[in-house]
C-alpha positions, 0 to 999 in steps of 0.5 A: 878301395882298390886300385886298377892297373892299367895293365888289367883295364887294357885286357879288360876294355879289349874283352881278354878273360883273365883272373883279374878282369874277373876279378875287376867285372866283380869289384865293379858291383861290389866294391869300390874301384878307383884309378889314378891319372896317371893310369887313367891317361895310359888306357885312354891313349891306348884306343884307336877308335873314337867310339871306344875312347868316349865310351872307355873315357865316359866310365872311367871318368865315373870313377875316384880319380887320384893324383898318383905323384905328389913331391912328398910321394916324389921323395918316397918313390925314390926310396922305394927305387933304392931299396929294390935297387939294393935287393939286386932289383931293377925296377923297369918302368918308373910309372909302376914305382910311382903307382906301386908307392903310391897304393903302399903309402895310402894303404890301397890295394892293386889289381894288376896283372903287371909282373912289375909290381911282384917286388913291391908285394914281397919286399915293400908292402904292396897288397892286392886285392 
């Protein structure tokens, strides 16, 4: 199970080519791709046209949703914010803690092009795919 970034939907629905919308385009024929709401909500935001957000919302709904903040998950996150906070870390947006907690705890791997979530690969346990 793999879980996509925002970060990697959002070149990817804009047509920008990197490793990871590769990597994604790849994933989507062979492996099993999900998403979180809180992810699904912040692509979707992201469209301007009607059209495009139908369409985006129409493909993204044909996917495993998963609900990323639970308050056991609440708890743990907060954990994991202190550890890095101990490291001399700053974590800058909660939602990256919250999806980032979320993939280590339920052994899932994150496709993302977010330098955010470096930390969580070095210190906390957070595979990619």
């Amino acid at each position: 199970m793999i879980l996509v970034d925002s970060s990697v939907w959002i070149d990817y629905f804009n047509g920008t080519e990197t490793a990871e919308t590769t990597l994604l385009d790849e994933y989507l024929t062979t492996d099993t791709i999900c998403i979180g709401d809180i992810i699904l909500a912040e692509v979707l935001q992201g469209f301007r046209s009607d059209k495009d957000y139908r369409l985006a919302r129409g493909l993204l709904l044909e996917l495993p949703i998963f609900q990323i903040m639970t308050p056991e998950l609440a708890l743990i996150t907060a954990d994991n914010y202190r550890k890095l906070r101990k490291k001399g870390i700053t974590v800058r947006k909660s939602v990256d803690n919250w999806i980032a907690t979320f993939c280590i705890e339920n052994q899932v791997s994150l496709l993302f092009s977010d330098r955010d979530f470096a930390p969580y690969l070095d210190h906390l346990g957070l595979r990619k795919p």
